[in-house]
VOGU-3710 file (C-alpha; in Angstrom, 3 decimals, decimal comma):
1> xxxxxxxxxx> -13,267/-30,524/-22,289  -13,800/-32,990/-25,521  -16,924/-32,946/-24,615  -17,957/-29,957/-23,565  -20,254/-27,854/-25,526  -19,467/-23,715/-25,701  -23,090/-21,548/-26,283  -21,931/-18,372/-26,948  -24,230/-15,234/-27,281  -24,464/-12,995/-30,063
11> xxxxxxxxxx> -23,102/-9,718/-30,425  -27,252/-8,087/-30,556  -27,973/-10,648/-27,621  -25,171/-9,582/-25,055  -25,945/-6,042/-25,899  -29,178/-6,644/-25,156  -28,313/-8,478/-21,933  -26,132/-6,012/-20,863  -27,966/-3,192/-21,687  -30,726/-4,337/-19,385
21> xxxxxxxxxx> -28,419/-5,105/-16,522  -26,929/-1,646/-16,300  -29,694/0,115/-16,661  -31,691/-1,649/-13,590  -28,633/-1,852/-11,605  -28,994/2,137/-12,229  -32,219/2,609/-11,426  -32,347/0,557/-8,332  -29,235/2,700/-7,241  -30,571/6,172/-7,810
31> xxxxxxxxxx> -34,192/4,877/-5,856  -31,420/3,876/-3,267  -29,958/6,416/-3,242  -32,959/8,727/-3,136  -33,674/6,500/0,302  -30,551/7,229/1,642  -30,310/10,985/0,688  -34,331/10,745/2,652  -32,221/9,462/5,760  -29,584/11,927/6,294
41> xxxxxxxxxx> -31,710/14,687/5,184  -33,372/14,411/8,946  -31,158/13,977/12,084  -34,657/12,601/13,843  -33,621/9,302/11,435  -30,488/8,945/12,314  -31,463/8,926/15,999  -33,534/5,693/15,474  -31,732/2,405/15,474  -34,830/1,047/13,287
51> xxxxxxxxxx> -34,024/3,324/10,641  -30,196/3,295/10,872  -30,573/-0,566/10,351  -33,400/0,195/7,671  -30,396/2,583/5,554  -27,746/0,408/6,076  -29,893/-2,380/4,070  -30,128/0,042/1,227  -26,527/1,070/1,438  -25,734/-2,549/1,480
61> xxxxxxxxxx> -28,194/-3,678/-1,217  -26,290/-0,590/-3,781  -22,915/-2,120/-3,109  -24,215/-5,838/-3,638  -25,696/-4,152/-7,101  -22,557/-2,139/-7,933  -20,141/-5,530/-7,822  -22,683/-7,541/-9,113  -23,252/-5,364/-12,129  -19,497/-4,818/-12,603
71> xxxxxxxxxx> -18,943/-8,600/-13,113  -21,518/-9,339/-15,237  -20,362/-6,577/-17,437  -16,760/-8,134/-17,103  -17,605/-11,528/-18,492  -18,429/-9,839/-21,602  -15,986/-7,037/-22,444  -12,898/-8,616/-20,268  -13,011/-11,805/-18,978  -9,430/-11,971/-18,056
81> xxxxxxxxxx> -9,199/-9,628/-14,829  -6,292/-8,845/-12,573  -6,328/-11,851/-9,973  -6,011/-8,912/-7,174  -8,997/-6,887/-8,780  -10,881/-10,071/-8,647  -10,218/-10,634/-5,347  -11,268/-7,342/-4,329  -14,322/-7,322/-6,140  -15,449/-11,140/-4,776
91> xxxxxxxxxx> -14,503/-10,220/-1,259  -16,904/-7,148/-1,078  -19,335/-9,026/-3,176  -19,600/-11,762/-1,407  -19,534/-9,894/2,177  -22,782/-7,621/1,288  -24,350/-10,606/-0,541  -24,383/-12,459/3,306  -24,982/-9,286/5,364  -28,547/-9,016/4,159
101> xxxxxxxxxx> -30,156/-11,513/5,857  -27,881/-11,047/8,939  -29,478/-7,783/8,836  -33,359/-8,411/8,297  -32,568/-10,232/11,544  -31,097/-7,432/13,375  -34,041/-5,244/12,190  -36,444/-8,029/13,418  -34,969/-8,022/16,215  -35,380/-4,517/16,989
111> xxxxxxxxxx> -39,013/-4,649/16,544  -39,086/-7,792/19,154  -37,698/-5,473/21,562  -39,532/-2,594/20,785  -43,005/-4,331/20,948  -42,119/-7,161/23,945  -39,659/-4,926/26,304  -41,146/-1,201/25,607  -39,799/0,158/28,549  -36,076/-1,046/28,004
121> xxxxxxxxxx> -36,193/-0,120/24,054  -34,414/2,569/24,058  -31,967/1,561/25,882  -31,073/-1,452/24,556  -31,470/-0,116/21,455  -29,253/3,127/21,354  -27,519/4,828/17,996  -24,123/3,657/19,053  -25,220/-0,153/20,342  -26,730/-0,153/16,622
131> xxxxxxxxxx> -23,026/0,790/14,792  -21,397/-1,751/17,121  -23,904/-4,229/15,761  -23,180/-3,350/12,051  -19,717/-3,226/12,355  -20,391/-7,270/13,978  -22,297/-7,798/10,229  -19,491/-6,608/8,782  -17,246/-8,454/10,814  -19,198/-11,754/10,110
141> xxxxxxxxxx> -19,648/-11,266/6,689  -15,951/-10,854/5,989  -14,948/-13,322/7,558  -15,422/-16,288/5,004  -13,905/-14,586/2,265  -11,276/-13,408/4,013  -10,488/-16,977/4,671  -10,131/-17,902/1,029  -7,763/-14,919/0,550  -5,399/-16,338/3,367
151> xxxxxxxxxx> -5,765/-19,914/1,760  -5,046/-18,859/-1,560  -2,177/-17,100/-0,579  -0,461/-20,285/1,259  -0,950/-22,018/-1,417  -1,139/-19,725/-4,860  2,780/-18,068/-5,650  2,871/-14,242/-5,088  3,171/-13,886/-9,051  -0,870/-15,373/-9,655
161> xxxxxxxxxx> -2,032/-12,488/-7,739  -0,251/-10,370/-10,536  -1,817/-12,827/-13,287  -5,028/-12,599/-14,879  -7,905/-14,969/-14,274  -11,723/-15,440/-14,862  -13,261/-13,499/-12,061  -15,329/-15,930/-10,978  -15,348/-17,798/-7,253  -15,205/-21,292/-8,620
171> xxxxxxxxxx> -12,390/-20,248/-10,736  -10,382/-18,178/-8,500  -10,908/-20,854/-5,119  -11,262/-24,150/-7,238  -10,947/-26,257/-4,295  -13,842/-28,879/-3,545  -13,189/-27,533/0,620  -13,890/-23,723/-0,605  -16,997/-25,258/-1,872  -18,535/-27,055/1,074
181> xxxxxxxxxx> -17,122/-24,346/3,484  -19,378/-21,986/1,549  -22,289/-24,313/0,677  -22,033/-24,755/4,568  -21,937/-21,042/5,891  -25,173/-20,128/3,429  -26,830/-22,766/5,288  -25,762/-21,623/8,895  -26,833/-18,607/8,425  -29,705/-18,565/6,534
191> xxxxxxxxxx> -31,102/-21,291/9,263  -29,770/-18,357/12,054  -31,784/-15,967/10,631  -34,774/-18,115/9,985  -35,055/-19,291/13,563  -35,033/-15,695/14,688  -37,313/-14,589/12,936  -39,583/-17,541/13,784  -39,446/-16,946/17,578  -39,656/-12,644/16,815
201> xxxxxxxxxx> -42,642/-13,382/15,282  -44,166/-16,167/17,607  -43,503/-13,578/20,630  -44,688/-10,735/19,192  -47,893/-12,456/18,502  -48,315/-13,989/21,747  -47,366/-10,011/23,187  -50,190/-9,050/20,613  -53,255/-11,355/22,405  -52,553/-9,867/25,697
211> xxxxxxxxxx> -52,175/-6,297/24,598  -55,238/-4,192/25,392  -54,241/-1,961/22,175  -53,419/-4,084/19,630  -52,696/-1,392/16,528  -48,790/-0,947/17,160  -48,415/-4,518/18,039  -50,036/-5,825/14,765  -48,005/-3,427/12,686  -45,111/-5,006/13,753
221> xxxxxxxxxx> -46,032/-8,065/13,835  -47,220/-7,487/9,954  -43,488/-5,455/10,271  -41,609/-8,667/10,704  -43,796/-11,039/8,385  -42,481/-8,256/5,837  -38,883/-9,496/7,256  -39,322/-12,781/6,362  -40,585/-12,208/2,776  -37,623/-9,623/2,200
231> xxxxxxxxxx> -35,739/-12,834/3,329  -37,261/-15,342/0,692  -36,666/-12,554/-1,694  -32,927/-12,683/-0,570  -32,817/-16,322/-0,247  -33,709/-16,832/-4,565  -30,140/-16,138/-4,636  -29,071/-19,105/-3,053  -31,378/-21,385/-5,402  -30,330/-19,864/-8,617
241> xxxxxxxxxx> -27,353/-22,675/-9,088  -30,183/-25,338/-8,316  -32,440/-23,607/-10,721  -29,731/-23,695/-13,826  -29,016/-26,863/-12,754  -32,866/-28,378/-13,195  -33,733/-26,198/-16,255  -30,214/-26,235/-18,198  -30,759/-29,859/-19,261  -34,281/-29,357/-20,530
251> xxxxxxxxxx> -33,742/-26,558/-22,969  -29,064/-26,956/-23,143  -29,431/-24,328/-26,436  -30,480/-21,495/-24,305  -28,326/-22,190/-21,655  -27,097/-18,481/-21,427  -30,967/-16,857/-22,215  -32,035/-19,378/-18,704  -28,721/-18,181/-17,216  -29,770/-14,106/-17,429
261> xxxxxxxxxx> -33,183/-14,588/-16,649  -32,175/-16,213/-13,441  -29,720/-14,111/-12,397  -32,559/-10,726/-13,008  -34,815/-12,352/-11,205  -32,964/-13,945/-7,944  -30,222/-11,165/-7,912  -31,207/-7,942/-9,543  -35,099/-7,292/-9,038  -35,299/-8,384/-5,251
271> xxxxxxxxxx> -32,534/-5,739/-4,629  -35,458/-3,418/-5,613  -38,401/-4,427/-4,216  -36,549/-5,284/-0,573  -35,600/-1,666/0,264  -39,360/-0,551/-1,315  -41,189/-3,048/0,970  -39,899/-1,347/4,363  -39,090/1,869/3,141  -42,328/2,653/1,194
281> xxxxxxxxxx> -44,554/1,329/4,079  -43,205/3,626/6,568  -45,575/6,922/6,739  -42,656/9,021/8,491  -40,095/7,788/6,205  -42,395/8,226/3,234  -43,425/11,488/3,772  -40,319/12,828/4,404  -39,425/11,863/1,231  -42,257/13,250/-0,426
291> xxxxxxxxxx> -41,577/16,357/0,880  -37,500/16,210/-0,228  -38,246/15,469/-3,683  -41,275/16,771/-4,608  -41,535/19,648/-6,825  -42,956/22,841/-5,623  -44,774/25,181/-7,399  -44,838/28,748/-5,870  -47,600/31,116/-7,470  -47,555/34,604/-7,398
301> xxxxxxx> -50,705/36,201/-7,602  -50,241/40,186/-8,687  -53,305/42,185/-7,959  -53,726/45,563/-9,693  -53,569/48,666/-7,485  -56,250/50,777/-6,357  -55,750/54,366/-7,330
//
């Protein structure tokens, strides 16, 4: 600790920070939310397991922004949080942050079988087979921090969850095994997603040089290359600690300026342009919300009488 050096912001410079965090994490929620008030405004959407997927990305992607946001904001204005607040907040964080790629793979999926087995699509891929596979995200992405909860339980006293602590994971699960168990579950399942997204895309092309029309089979195909940069996009959150790590020791005075910029650009802006990539791109989706929010102007022509 000796030897240790503190940077500390200033009060105009965390403002500033701040400032900027809420107000994206604002306007990526209200275009979110826009998207998902698009989605329930027609039933024919929520009939389709490609766009129930599609809205449960955005839904996904608010909440990720929402806990995100709120713990940046914390370390500012109260560091100190309630150790069972923190646990909350960590838990749901950390559960959305790994359901995102676990879903760009169920939504590549979906196009795999919609474009290689046409004629079992819809059944496979039914409304209620498409809940059962969220609920399975869900499920998956829980899990981990769940795990930690149970841990620090058996071996934190009752009274620490009563305490207040830095709301931060390293802080709250210090141990070197929390560590590698999580270092080790990013990589299992970002490899997971990347190998099916690999063969998606390898059959779907294959499907797309023996198809006599080729236009819906090279949309998707150009559907799940989409997939995959939606998952690099995701994946800059998993280099950001390698990224503070390499730079940090170049420039160590503007540790906390390399620190913000980092987390905006591998956290807060992909949480925009994901949801924009698929949503924007679709013609039905698009139009429909064209048509939802866009202001109408009704004129009234009065024509004089004829006496």
């Amino acid at each position: 600790m000796n030897s240790t050096i503190w940077i500390v912001d200033s009060y105009e410079e965390a403002l500033a920070k701040n400032i900027v965090i809420v107000c994206l994490g604002f306007i990526i929620n209200v275009i979110n939310g826009m998207l998902v008030v698009t989605f329930f405004s027609n039933p024919m959407f929520s009939r389709d397991s490609r766009y129930i997927l599609y809205i449960h990305l955005v839904i996904n992607d608010m909440l990720m922004i929402c806990v995100s946001v709120i713990l940046y904001v914390l370390t500012y204005t109260a560091p100190l949080v309630n150790a069972s607040l923190c646990s909350i907040l960590l838990v749901l964080g950390t559960t959305t942050f790994m359901i995102t790629p676990l879903n760009l793979a169920g939504m590549a999926i979906e196009r795999f079988i919609a474009i290689c087995k046409p004629l079992h699509h819809l059944q496979i891929c039914t409304p209620q087979r498409t809940y059962i596979f969220i609920c399975l995200l869900w499920l998956v992405g829980v899990i981990p921090s769940l795990a930690d909860i149970i841990i620090s339980f058996s071996i934190q006293p009752i009274s620490f969850f009563r305490s207040s602590v830095l709301c931060y994971p390293v802080s709250f699960f210090p141990s070197k095994a929390h560590k590698d168990r999580t270092t080790a579950s990013q990589v299992i399942y970002m490899s997971l997603v990347w190998i099916i997204l690999i063969y998606t895309y390898c059959r779907v092309l294959f499907t797309a040089k023996r198809a006599i029309s080729k236009g819906s089979v090279n949309k998707a195909r150009s559907t799940i290359l989409l997939h995959g940069i939606q998952l690099l996009l995701c994946m800059l959150s998993y280099i950001a600690p390698v990224l503070d790590m390499i730079v940090t020791p170049f420039f160590p005075v503007h540790r906390t300026k390399i620190t913000f910029f980092n987390y905006l650009i591998t956290n807060i802006l992909p949480r925009l342009l994901s949801p924009l990539i698929y949503g924007v791109r679709d013609q039905r989706f698009l139009k429909q919300l064209k048509e939802y929010f866009t202001c109408r102007v009704v004129i009234v022509k009065i024509l004089p009488s004829k006496l």
